[in-house]
GUDOVO-86624 format. One record per residue (C-alpha): x, y, z. Coordinates in pm, whole numbers, padded with zeros to 5 digits, always signed. Example, Ala and Ser with C-alpha at 12.3 -4.5 7.8 and 13.67 -1.06 7.14 Angstrom:
2
+01230-00450+00780+01367-00106+00714
//
This chain:
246
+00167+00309-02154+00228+00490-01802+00009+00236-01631+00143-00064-01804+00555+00031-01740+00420+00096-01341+00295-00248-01348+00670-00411-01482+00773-00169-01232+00590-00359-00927+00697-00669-01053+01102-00585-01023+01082-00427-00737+00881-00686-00593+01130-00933-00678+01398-00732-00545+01205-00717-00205+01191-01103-00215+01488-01162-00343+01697-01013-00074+01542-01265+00192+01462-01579+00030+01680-01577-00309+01613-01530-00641+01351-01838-00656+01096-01689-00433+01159-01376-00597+01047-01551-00931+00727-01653-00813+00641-01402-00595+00703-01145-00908+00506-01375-01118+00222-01387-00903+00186-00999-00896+00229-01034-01274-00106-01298-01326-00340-01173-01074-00604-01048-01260-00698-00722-01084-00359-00650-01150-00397-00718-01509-00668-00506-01501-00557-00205-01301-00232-00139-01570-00475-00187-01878-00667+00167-01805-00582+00582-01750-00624+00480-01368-00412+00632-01063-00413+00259-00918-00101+00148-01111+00067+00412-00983-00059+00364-00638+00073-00004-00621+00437+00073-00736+00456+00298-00506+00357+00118-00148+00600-00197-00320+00875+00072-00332+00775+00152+00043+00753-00208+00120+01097-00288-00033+01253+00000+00137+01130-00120+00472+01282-00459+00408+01621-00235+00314+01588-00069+00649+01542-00426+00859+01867-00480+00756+02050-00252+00947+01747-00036+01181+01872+00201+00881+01688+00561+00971+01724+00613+00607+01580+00356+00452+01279+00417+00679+01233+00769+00545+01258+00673+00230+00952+00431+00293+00753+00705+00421+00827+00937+00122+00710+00653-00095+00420+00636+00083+00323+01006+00062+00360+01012-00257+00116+00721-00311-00128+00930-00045-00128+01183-00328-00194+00921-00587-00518+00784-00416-00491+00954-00049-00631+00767+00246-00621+00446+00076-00264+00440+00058-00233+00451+00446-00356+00090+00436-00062-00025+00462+00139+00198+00742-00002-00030+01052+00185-00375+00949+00498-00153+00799+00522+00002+01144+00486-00284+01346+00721-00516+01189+01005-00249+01243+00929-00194+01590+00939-00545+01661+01228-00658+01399+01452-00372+01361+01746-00425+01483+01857-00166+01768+01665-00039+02059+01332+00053+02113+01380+00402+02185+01572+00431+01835+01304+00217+01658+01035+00486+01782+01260+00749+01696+01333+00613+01318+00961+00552+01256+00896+00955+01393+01143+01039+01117+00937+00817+00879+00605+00930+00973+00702+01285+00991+00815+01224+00567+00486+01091+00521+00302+01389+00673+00574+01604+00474+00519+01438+00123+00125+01391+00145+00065+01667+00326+00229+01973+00090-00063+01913-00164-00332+01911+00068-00193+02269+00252-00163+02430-00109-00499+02325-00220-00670+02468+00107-00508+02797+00093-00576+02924-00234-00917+03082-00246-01160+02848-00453-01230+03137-00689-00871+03112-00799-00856+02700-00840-00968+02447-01047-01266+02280-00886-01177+01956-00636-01321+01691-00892-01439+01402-00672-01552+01661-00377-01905+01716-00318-01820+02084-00204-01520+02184-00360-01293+02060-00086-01000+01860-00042-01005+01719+00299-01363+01604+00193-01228+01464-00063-00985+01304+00091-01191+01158+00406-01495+01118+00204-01449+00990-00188-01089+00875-00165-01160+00796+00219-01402+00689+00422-01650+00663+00191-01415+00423-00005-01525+00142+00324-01911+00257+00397-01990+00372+00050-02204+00680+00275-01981+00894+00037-02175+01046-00265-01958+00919-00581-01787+00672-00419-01786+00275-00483-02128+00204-00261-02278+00572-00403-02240+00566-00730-02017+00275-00843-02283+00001-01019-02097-00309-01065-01814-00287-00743-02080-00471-00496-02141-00361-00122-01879-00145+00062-01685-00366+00285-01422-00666+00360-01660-00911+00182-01695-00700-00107-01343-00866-00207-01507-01181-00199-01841-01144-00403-01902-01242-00722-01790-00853-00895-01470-00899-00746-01379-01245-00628-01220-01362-00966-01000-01095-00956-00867-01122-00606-01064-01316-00370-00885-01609-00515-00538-01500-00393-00627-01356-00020-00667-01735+00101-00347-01860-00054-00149-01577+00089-00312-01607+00433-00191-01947+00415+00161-01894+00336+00213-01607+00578+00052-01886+00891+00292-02151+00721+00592-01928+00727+00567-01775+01072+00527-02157+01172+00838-02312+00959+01011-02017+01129+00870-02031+01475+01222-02080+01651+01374-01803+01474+01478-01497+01619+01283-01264+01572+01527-00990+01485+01625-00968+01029+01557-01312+00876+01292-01484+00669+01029-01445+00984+01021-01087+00926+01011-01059+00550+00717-01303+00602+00577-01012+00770+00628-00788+00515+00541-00964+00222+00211-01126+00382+00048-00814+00636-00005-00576+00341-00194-00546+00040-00236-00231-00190-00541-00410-00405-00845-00385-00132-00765-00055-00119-00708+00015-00538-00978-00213-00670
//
């Protein structure tokens, strides 16, 4: 039940995100395609972290669309505290996201430069703030005294978090990871989203939504490049929490 009210969850708050830039239309079917992807389907049908992981970084991408607005600091933050908490949910892979977040504020936001660097400081800080507690606890108390790291191959939480949830998540080197131990996920790697274990549950979409983002940044080609439809294009079409879930 957790995993299946996170996955409603997306859906509004991806529709909100939409919403706000291209009316309530766009929102429809932009909601409606998170709703019938498949590997979406899937992820919210199972006792799995991943559901979790993707209403999360859509909270952080709608409160970075909040923050275009107005180059609103706190907005920003709050993006950043969404995405530490979805480091904790699945570490590393929820960082996935943080380059195209980044650089459509520091090219859309707007007010200065030197304010833009400062408010994504602020955000990046939160991240390293809500992430980064767990992490610091789990290293300083003596193994003896802790529940083992499940996932780790020695009882360690950086490894586990640049190795199994890491990393190895891309190479598959990682013992336990999708290329160690996984069967079924096929070969570490971009074109793993496109083979035949995974293609009919994503591979389908990637093309479409490549497509839209090159038709929208055409369509709006003249427009400024400060808050409008150009930059939500950005923000709805650089990111992508399912590479990094499935």
């Amino acid at each position: 039940m957790p995993q299946a009210l996170a996955g409603v969850a997306s859906v509004a708050v991806l529709h909100a995100a939409v919403r706000r830039t291209s009316g309530a239309g766009a929102g429809l079917i932009t909601g409606a395609a998170l709703a019938l992807t498949p590997v979406a389907a899937l992820m919210v049908r199972f006792n799995n972290p991943d559901a979790l992981l993707v209403l999360l970084l859509t909270a952080a991408a709608y409160c970075v669309v909040r923050a275009l607005d107005k180059a609103s600091p706190r907005w920003l933050v709050l993006a950043g505290a969404a995405v530490g908490f979805a480091f904790l949910t699945k570490m590393l892979q929820a960082f996935l996201v943080l380059p195209a977040f980044a650089l459509v504020y520091l090219l859309a936001a707007p007010t200065t430069l030197g304010r833009r660097v400062g408010h994504l400081a602020a955000a990046l800080g939160t991240v390293v703030v809500a992430g980064g507690w767990w992490i610091a606890v789990a290293e300083l108390v003596p193994a003896g005294s802790r529940p083992f790291i499940g996932g780790s191959q020695d009882n360690s939480i950086l490894e586990l978090t640049l190795g199994y949830n890491g990393i190895g998540r891309l190479n598959g080197d990682e013992v336990g990871s999708v290329g160690g131990g996984g069967g079924g996920w096929g070969t570490p790697g971009l074109a793993r989203l496109f083979g035949t274990e995974m293609g009919s549950g994503i591979a389908w979409l990637l093309p479409a939504a490549l497509l839209a983002l090159l038709c929208g940044l055409w369509l709006t080609r003249r427009a400024p490049i400060a808050p409008g439809r150009r930059w939500s294009s950005g923000v709805a079409g650089c990111w992508s929490p399912w590479p990094c879930s499935a």
